[in-house]
C-alpha positions in Angstrom: 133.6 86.0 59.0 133.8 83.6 61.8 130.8 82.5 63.6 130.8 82.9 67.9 128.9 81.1 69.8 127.1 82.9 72.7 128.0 82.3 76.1 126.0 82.8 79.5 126.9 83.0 82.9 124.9 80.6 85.3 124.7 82.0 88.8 123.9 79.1 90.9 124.0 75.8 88.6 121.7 73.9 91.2 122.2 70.2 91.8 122.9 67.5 89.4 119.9 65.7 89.6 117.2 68.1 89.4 119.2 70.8 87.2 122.2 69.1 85.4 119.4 68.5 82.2 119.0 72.2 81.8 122.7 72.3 81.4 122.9 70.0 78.9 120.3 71.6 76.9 121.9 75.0 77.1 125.3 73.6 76.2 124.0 72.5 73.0 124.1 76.3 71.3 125.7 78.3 74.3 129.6 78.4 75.7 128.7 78.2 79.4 130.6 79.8 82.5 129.3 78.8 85.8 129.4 80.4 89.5 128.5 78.4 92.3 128.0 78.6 96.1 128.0 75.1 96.6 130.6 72.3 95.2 130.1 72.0 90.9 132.3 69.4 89.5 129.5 67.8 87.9 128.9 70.5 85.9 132.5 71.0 84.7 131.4 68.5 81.7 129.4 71.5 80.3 131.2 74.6 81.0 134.7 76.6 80.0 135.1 77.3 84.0 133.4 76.8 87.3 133.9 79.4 90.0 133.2 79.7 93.2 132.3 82.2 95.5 131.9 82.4 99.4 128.3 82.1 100.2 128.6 83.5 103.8 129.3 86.5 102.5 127.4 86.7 99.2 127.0 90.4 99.0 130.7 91.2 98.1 132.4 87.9 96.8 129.6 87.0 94.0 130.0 90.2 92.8 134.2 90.3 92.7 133.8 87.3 91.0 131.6 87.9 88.3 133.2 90.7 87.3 136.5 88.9 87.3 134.9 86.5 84.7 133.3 88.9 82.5 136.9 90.3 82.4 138.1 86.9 80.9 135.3 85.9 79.2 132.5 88.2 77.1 129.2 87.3 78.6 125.8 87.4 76.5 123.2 86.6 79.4 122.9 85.4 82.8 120.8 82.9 84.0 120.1 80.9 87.5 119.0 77.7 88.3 118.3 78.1 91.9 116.0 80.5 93.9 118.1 81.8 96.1 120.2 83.6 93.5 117.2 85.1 91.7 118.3 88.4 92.8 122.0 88.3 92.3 121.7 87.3 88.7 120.0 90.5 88.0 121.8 92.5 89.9 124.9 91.2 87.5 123.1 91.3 84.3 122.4 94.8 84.9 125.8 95.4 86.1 126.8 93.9 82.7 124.3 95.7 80.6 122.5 92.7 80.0 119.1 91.5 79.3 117.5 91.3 82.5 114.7 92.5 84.9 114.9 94.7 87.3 116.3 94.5 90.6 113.2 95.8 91.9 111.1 93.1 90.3 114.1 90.1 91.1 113.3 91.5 94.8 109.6 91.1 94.5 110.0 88.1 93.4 112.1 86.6 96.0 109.8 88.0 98.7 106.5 86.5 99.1 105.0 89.4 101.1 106.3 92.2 98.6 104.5 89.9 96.1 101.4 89.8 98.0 101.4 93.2 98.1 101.8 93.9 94.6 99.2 91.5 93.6 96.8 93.2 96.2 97.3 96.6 94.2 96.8 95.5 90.9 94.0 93.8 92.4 95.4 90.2 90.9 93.2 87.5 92.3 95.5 86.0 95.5 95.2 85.1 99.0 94.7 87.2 101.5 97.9 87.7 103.3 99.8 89.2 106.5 102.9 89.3 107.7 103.6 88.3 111.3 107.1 88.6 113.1 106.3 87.3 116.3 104.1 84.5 117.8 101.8 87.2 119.0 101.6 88.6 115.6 100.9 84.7 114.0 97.8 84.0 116.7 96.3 88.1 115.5 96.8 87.1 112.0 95.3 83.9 112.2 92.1 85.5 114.0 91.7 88.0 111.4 91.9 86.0 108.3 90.0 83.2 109.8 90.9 79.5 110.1 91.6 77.2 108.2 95.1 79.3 107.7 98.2 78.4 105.8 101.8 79.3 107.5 104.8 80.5 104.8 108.2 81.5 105.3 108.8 84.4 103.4 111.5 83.8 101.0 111.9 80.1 100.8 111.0 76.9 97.8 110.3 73.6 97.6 107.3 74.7 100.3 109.7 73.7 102.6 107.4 74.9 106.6 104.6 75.6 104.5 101.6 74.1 106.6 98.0 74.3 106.9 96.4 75.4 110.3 93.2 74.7 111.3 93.2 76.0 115.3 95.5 77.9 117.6 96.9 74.8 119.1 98.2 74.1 115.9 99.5 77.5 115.5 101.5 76.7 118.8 103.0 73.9 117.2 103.5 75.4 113.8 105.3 78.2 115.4 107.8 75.7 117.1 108.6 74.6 113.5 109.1 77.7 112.2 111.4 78.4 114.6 113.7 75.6 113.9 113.6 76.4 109.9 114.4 80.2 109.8 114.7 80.7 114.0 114.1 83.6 116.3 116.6 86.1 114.7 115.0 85.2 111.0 111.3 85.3 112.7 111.6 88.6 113.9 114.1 90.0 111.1 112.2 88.4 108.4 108.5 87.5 109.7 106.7 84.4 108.3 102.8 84.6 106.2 99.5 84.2 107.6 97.6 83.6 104.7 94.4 82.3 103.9 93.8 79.1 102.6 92.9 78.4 99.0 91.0 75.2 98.3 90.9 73.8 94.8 93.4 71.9 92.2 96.9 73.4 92.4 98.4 74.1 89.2 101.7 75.9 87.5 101.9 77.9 84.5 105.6 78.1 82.7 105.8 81.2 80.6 108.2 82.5 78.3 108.4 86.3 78.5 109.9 89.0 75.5 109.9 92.4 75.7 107.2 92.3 78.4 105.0 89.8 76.5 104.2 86.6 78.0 103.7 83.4 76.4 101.8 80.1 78.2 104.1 77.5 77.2 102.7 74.8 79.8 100.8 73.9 82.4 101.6 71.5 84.8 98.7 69.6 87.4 100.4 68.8 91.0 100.3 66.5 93.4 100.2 67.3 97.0 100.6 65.4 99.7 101.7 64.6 103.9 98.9 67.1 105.1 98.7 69.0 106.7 102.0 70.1 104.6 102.7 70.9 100.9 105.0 68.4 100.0 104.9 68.1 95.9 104.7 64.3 95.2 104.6 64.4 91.2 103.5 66.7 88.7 101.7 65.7 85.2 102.0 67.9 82.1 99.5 67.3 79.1 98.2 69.7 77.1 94.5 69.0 77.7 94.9 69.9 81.1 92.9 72.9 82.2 91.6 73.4 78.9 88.1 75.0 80.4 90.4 77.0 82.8 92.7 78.1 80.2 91.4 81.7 79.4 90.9 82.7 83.1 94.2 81.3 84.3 96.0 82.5 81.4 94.4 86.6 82.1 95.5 86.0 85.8 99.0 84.9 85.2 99.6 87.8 82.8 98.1 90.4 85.5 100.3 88.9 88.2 103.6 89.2 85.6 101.9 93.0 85.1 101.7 93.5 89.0 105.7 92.2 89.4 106.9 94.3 86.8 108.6 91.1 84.8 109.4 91.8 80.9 111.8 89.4 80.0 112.9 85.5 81.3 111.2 81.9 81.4 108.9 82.2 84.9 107.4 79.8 86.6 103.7 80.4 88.3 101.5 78.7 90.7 98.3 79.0 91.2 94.7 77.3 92.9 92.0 76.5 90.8 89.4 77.3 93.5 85.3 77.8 93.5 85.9 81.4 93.1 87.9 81.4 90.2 91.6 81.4 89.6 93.8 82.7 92.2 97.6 83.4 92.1 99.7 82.1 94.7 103.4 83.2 93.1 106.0 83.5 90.5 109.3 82.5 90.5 111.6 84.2 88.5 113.5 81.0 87.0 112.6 77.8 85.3 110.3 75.5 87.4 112.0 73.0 89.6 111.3 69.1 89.9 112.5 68.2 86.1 108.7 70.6 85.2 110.5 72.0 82.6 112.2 68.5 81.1 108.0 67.8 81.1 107.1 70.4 79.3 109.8 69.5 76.4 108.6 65.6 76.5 104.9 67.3 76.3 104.8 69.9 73.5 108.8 69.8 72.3 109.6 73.5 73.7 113.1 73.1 75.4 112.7 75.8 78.2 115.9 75.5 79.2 117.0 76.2 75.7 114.4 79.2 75.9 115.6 80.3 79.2 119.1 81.0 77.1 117.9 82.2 74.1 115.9 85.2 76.3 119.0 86.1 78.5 121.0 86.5 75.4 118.2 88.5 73.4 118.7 85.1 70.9 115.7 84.1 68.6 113.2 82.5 71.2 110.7 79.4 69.8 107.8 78.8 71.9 105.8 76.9 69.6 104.6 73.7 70.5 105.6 71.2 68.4 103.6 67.9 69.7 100.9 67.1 72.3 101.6 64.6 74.8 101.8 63.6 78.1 104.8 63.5 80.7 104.8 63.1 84.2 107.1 62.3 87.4 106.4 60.7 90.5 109.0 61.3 93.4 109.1 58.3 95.8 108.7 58.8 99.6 109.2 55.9 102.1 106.4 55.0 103.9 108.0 55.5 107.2 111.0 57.1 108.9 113.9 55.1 107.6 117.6 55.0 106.6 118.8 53.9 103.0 120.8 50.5 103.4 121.5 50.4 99.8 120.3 51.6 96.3 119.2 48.7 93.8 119.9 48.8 90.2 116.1 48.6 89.3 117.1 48.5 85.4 113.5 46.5 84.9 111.9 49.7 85.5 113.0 51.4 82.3 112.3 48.4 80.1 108.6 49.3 81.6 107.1 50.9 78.3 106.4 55.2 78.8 108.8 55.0 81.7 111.8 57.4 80.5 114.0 57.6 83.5 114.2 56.0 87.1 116.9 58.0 89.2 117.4 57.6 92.9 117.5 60.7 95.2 117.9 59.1 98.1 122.5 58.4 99.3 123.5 55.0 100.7 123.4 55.3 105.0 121.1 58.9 104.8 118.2 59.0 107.0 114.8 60.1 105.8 112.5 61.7 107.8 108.9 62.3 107.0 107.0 65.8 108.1 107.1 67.0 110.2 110.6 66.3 110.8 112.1 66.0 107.4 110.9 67.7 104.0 112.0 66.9 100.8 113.0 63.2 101.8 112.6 61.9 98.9 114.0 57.8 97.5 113.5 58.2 94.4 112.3 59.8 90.8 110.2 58.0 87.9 109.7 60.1 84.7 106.7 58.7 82.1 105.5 59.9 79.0 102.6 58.7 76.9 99.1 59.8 74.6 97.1 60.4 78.1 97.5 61.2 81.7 95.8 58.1 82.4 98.2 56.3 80.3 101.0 57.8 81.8 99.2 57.2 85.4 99.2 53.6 84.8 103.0 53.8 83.3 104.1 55.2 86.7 102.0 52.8 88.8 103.5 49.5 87.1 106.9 51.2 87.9 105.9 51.7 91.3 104.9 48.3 91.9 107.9 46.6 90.2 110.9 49.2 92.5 112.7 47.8 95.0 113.8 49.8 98.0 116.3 48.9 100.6 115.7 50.7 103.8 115.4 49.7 107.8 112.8 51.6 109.3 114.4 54.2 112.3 111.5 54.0 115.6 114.1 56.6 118.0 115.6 59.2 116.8 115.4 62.7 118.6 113.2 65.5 116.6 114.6 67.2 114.0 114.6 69.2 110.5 116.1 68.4 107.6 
């Protein structure tokens, strides 16, 4: 009897540099076919086939693809590596009678108000929340909840325009943002959050979920920075974080997993440590992004990527921890607006000992803008691992000191997003 290896469809491989690891992983025990939106041939190394399908008009072409490869190919689960596609894989694995959650839940997910909504009815501890679709809408919203207030698109990561408001002049200028991320068609089609603010440590919980039971597999301690925005400047996983907390946060992140109706997948979960107690900001319904999940494997020696497979296919899932360590990542901003002149080898850095990997982000001749004009403009990434945080801390600030960057600062350029 010959033995066949079980294959997944990825909908939506995500980049090379934050995602190409899960690949790897996965390709390890699964045949892998991937669909993608965007151009792939990095991850042609790990797959059978790359597809593509026409993004402007997702609806009908991701669809008439996927079916064409499960025609040609037998498919065991379906998995996706970027937000955006949460829903569509779903949608496919239930058109494929696959292991999946619902749409209904996938949908949930994706929307941040629909979420708010659910958690307010299972009375999940969250934010208070309201959805405004015009400017007029934002300033009432604002007034009722009460400043300090925090401004959220609706279905969007990375907290890309997330931004905390302390007055209604800075609504007025948060508004003009807003506008120039989603714009006046998505405002009023789409509306944005006015929600109240949360003060307190901000936290994420990665779960593995079976048959509707959920499993803490890590938790991850962030750090935030550019305020008044959200921008995630490094995250540190150890398994003595939040040990006091543990109990509370884990009985909240199961309620809100109750609330969204999730029974099956890897999830990832944020929440604020506040004076109240723990309160749940959201769940995505995919693995963690900024290399959280290559953490958790360096931390307690549960591949989640690997686990992410194993669910979708209904494999054997292992979520025990196997170690108890420490692994962090720092992502390095530029101190100023600036363009990228060129990208130095810095191959000292991982002779440092506990550094693990130095990657740049940043392209040769990009610019980088910092908030409010550019999100996400990231240089570079340094990954650490050691016995403690503070060990790891230290690892990550001898890197820092020891990088060389090559940038020329840019003094006029005309406002703009990135």
């Amino acid at each position: 009897m010959s033995f066949r290896r079980k294959r997944l469809l990825i909908v939506g491989p995500g980049t090379e540099l934050y995602r190409g690891y899960i690949l790897k992983s996965l390709r390890q025990k699964y045949d892998l076919v991937i669909l993608s939106a965007d151009e792939a041939s990095w991850a042609q190394p790990f797959a059978e086939k790359v597809c593509y399908f026409d993004n402007s008009n997702p609806n009908q072409s991701i669809f008439s693809v996927s079916r064409a490869l499960a025609a040609e190919y037998r498919i065991d689960g379906v998995l996706t590596c970027e937000e955006r596609f949460v829903e569509f894989a779903s949608a496919i694995a239930f058109e494929l009678g696959l292991n999946g959650n619902s749409l209904e839940t996938a949908m949930a997910c994706r929307d941040k108000h629909k979420m708010r909504q659910r958690f307010a009815a299972a009375s999940v501890p969250s934010a208070k929340s309201l959805l405004a679709r015009t400017k007029k809408d934002m300033h009432a919203a604002a007034e009722e909840i009460g400043y300090p207030v925090v401004v959220k698109p609706r279905d969007m990561s990375g907290s890309l325009g997330v931004q905390l408001i302390d007055n209604q002049a800075e609504l007025e200028l948060s508004y003009q943002m807003i506008l120039k991320i989603v714009g006046e068609e998505g405002l009023a089609r789409k509306g944005v959050l006015i929600e109240e603010y949360l003060s307190g440590p901000e936290v994420s919980v990665e779960c593995a979920v079976v048959d509707g039971k959920v499993e803490i597999v890590g938790m991850t301690h962030k750090a935030l920075g550019f305020a008044p925005f959200f921008e995630e400047l490094g995250h540190v996983v150890s398994p003595k974080n939040c040990v006091s907390e543990a109990a509370e946060i884990s009985a909240v992140v199961r309620s809100a997993h109750a609330a969204l109706g999730i029974c099956t997948g890897v999830t990832h979960a944020e929440l604020r440590l506040t004076e109240a107690g723990a309160r749940m900001i959201e769940i995505a319904l995919r693995l963690g992004g900024d290399r959280i999940p290559q953490l958790v494997h360096i931390s307690t020696g549960v591949d989640l990527a690997l686990l992410s497979g194993d669910i979708a296919s209904r494999s054997e899932a292992d979520f025990v921890a196997k170690r108890a360590r420490c692994a962090a990542i720092r992502f390095v901003y530029p101190e100023y607006d600036c363009v990228v002149k060129s990208l130095p080898e810095n191959r000292s850095l991982v002779d440092i000992k506990g550094v693990t990997e130095f990657s740049w982000c940043a392209a040769e001749n990009k610019v980088h803008l910092l908030p409010p004009r550019g999100f996400l403009s990231r240089l570079a990434l340094i990954v650490a691992e050691g016995e403690t945080v503070s060990e790891c801390e230290a690892t990550l600030e001898a890197a820092m000191s020891a990088l060389k960057i090559d940038v020329e600062a840019v003094r006029q350029i005309e406002e703009q997003l990135i």
